[in-house]
C-alpha positions as CSV (number, residue, x, y, z in Angstrom):
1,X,-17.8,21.9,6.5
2,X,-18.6,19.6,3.9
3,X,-20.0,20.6,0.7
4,X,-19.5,17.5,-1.1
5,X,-22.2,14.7,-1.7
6,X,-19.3,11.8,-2.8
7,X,-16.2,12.7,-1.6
8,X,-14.5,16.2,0.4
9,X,-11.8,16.8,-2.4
10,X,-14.3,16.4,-5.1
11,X,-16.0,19.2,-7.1
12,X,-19.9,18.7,-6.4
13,X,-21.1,17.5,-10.0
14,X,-24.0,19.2,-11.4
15,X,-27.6,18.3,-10.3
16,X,-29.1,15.1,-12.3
17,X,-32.5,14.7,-13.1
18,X,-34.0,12.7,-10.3
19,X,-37.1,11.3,-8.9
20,X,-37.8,14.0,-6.3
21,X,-37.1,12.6,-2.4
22,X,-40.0,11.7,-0.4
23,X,-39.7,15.0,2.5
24,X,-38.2,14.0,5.6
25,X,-37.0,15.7,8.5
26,X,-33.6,15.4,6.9
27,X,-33.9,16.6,3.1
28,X,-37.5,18.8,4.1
29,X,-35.5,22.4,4.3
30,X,-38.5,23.5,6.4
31,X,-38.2,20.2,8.8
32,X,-34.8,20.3,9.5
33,X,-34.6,24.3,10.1
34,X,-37.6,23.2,12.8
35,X,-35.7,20.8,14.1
36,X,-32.7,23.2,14.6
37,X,-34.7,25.8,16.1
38,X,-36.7,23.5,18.5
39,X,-34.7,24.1,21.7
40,X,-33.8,27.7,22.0
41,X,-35.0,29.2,25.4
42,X,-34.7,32.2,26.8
43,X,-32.1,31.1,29.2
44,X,-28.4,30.1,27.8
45,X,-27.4,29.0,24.6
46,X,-25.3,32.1,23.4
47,X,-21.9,33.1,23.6
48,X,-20.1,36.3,21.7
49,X,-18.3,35.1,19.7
50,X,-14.7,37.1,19.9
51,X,-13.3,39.0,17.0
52,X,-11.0,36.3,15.5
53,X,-14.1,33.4,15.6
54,X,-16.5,35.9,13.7
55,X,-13.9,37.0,11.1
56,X,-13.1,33.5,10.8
57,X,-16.6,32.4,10.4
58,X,-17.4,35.5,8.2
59,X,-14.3,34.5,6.0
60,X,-15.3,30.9,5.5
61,X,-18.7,32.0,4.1
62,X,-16.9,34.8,1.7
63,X,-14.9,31.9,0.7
64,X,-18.0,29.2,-0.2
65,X,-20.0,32.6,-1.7
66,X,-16.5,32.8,-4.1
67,X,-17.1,29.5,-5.5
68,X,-14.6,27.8,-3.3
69,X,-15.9,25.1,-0.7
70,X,-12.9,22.9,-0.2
71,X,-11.7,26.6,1.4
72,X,-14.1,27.7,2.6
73,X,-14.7,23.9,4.7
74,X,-11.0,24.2,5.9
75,X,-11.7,27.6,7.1
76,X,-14.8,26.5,8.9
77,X,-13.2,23.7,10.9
78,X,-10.4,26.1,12.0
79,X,-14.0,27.0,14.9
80,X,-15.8,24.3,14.8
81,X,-18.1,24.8,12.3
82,X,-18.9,22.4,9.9
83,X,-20.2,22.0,5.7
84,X,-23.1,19.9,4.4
85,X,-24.9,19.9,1.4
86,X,-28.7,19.2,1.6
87,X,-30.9,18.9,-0.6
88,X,-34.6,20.4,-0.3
89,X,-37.2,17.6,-1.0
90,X,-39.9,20.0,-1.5
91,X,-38.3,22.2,-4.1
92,X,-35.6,20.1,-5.5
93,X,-32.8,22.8,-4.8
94,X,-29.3,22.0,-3.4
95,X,-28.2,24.1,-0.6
96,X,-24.7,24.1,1.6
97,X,-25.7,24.4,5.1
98,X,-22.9,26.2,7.5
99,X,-23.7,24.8,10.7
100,X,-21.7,24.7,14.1
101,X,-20.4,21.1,14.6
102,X,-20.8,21.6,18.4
103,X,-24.5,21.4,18.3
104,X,-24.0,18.6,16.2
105,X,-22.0,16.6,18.2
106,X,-24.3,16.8,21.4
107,X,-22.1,19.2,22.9
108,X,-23.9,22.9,23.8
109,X,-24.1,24.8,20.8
110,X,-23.0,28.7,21.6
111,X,-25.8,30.4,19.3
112,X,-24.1,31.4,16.3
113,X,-26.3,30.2,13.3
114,X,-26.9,28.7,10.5
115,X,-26.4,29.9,6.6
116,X,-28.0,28.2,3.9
117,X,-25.9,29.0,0.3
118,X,-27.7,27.9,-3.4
119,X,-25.5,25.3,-4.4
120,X,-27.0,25.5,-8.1
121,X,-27.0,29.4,-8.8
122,X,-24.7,32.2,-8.0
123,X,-25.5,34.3,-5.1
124,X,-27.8,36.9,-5.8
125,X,-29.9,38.3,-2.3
126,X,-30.8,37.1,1.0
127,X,-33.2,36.3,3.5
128,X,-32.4,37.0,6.9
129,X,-34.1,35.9,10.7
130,X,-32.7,37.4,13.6
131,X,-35.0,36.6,15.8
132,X,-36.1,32.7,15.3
133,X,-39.2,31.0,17.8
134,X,-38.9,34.7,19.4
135,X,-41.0,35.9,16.3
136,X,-42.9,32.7,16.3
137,X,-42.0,30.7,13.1
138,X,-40.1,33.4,11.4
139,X,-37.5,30.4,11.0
140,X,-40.2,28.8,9.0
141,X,-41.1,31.2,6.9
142,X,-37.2,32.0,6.3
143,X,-37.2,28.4,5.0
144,X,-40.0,28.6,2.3
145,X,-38.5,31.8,1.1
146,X,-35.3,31.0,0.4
147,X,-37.1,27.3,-1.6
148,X,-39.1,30.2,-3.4
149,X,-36.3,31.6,-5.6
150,X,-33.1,30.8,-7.0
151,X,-29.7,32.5,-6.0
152,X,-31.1,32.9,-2.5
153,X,-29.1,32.4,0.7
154,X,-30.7,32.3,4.4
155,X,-28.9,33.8,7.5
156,X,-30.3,32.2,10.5
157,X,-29.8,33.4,13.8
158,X,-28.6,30.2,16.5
159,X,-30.2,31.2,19.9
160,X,-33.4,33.3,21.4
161,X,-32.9,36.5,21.4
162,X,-33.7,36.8,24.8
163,X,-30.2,34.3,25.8
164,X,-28.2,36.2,27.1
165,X,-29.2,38.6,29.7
166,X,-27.0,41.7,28.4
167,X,-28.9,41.6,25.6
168,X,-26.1,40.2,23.0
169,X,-28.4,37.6,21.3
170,X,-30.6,40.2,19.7
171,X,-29.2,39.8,16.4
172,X,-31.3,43.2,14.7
173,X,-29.4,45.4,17.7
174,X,-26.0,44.1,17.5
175,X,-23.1,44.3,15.3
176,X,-20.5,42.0,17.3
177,X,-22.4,38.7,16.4
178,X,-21.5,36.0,13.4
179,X,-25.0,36.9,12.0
180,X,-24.5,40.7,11.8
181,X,-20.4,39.9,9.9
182,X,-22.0,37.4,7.4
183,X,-25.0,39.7,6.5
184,X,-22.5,42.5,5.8
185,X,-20.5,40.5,3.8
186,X,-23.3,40.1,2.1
187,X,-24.0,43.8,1.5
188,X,-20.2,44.1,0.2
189,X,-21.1,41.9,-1.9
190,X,-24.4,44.4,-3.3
191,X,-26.7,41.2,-2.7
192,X,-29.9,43.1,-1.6
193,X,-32.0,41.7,1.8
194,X,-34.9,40.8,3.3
195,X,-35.0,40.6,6.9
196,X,-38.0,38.8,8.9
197,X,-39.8,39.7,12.4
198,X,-42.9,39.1,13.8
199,X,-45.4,41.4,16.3
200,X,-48.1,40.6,18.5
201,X,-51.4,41.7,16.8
202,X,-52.3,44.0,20.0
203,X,-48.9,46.1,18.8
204,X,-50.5,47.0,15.5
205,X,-54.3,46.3,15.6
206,X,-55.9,46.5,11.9
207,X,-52.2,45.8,10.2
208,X,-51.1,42.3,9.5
209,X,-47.9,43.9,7.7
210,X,-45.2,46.6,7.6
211,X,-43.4,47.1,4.5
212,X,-40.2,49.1,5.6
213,X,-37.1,49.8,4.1
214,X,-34.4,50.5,7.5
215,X,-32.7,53.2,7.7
216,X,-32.2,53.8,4.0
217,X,-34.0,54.4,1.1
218,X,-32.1,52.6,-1.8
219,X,-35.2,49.7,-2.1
220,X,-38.2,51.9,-2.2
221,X,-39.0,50.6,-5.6
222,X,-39.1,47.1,-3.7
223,X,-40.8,48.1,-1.1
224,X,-43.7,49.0,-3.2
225,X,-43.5,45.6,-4.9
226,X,-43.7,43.5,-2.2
227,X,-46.4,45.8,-0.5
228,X,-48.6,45.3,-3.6
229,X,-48.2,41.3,-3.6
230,X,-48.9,41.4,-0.1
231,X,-52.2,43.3,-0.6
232,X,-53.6,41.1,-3.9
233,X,-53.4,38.7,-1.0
234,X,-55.4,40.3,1.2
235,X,-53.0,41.7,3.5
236,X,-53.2,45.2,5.1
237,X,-49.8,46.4,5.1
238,X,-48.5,49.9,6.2
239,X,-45.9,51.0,4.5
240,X,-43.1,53.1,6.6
241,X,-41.5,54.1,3.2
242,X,-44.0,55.9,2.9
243,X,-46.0,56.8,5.7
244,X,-45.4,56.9,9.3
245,X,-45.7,53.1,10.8
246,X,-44.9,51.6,14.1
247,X,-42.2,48.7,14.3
248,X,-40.4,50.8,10.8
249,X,-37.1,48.8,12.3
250,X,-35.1,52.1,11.8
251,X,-32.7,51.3,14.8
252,X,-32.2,47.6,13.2
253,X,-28.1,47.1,12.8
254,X,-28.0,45.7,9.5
255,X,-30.2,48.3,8.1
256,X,-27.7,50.8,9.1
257,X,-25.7,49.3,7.5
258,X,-27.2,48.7,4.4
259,X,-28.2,52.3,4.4
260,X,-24.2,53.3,4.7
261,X,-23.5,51.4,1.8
262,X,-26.3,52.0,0.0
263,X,-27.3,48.3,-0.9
264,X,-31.1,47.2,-1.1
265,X,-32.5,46.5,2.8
266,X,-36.2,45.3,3.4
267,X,-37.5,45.2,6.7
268,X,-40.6,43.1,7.1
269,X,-43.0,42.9,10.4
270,X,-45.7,40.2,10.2
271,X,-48.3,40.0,12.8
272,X,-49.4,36.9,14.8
273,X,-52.2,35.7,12.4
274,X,-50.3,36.1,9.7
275,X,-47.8,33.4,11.2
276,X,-49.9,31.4,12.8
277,X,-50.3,28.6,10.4
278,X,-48.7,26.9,7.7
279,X,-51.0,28.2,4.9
280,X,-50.2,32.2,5.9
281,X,-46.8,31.5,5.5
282,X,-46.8,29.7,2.6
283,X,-49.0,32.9,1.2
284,X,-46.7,35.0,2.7
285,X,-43.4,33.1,1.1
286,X,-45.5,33.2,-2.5
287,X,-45.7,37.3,-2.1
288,X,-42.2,37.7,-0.8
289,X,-40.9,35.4,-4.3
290,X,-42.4,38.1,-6.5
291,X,-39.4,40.1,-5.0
292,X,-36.9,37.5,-4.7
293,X,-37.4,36.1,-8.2
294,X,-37.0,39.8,-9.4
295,X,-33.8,39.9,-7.4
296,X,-32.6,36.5,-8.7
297,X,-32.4,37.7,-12.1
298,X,-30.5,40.9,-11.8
């Protein structure tokens, strides 16, 4: 991985003031997480990763979360994974982006992900997609939350969830994945979530939202907060902290495990319409930064 703009062995020297970049596919954060997301199918493209490759990759991102890229690359390459740092052309921020070198390098990439640290500001919450071009342009939206707020960083899941026939790409129902051992390493770390799916409008009819908070309970208080953004904009949410919903994501993984350890979880189902174009998620993204703001400053 290479988190270094000059040179690997050098430190990355603070941001300069800077004409901002024109947005192309390669410095437009929402562009190039398109571009990565672009060929998943339903058929291959996944592989379980075995215990040593997911510690290893789990590791590598403790070790770039710490402060520590030139580690945390080295760590990386031990599996093939590589270290960037991009920088968003739309909001100006900086980001490392842990990405699987295989994909990169033509060869078949075997689903693992993507995570997108702050460069500038220390980690201080996430936003998480398990379930990319399955819950049409959650990947997107992932993107313009994570440019919303500082401190953020962005799990991404690397394959459909529908992959693998056993069912091991569903990365909300499994805990043996790279997504499931980075998020809770997050959660050691106390860095409260937000985690993004999408329903078909005939699975809800009359709700464009539900506001849930997993198993737990520990981000009521944030529930309500991003529940009340979302309806100044017009949304009709249900709120399953609260009141009995469909798609409350009780069963999700990570929410069990956020509940265990009692660290902030969100669980967020957006219908169709609310997805379906770029100005819905950009009103979506601008709700979701009243929480993430709150979150990025303690």
């Amino acid at each position: 991985m290479t988190l270094f703009l000059v040179r690997p062995d050098a430190t990355p020297p603070p941001r300069q003031a800077a004409p901002t970049p024109r947005p192309s596919p390669d410095n437009d954060l929402v562009r190039r997480i398109a571009l990565f997301t672009a060929g998943f199918g339903e058929r291959g493209g996944y592989r379980v990763p075995t215990n040593e490759e997911r510690s290893t990759l789990t590791r590598g991102v403790a070790l770039l979360l710490d402060g520590d890229p030139q580690a945390a690359r080295a760590r990386l390459e031990t599996v093939g994974f590589t270290l960037h740092a991009v920088t968003d052309g739309v909001s100006g921020r900086r980001y490392a982006e842990v990405a699987d070198g295989a994909g990169e390098s033509g060869r078949s990439s075997r689903g693992w992900g993507r995570v997108y640290v702050d460069l500038d500001h220390p980690p201080r919450w996430s936003v998480q997609v398990p379930h990319p071009i399955a819950d049409a342009r959650t990947e997107l939206l992932g993107a313009r939350v994570l440019r919303g707020a500082p401190g953020g960083v962005l799990v991404i899941a690397g394959a459909h969830r529908n992959a693998a026939k056993d069912g091991s790409a569903d990365m909300a129902h499994r805990t043996d994945s790279v997504f499931h051992g980075v998020i809770d390493e997050l959660m050691r770390r106390d860095l409260p979530g937000i985690q993004l799916h999408g329903f078909a409008n005939e699975s809800f009819p009359g709700r464009d939202a539900v506001v849930s908070t997993g198993a737990g309970d520990k981000a009521v208080a944030d529930a309500a907060r991003l529940t009340a953004a979302l309806r100044r904009d017009g949304r009709q949410a249900c709120t399953a902290y609260s009141e009995r919903c469909r798609l409350s994501g009780t069963e999700n993984e990570q929410g069990q495990v956020a509940a265990g350890e009692n660290v902030r979880f969100l669980h967020l189902e957006l219908n169709r319409t609310v997805r379906g174009d770029d100005e819905g998620l950009d009103r979506t993204a601008a709700a979701i930064a009243t929480l993430t703001n709150n979150w990025a400053t303690g």
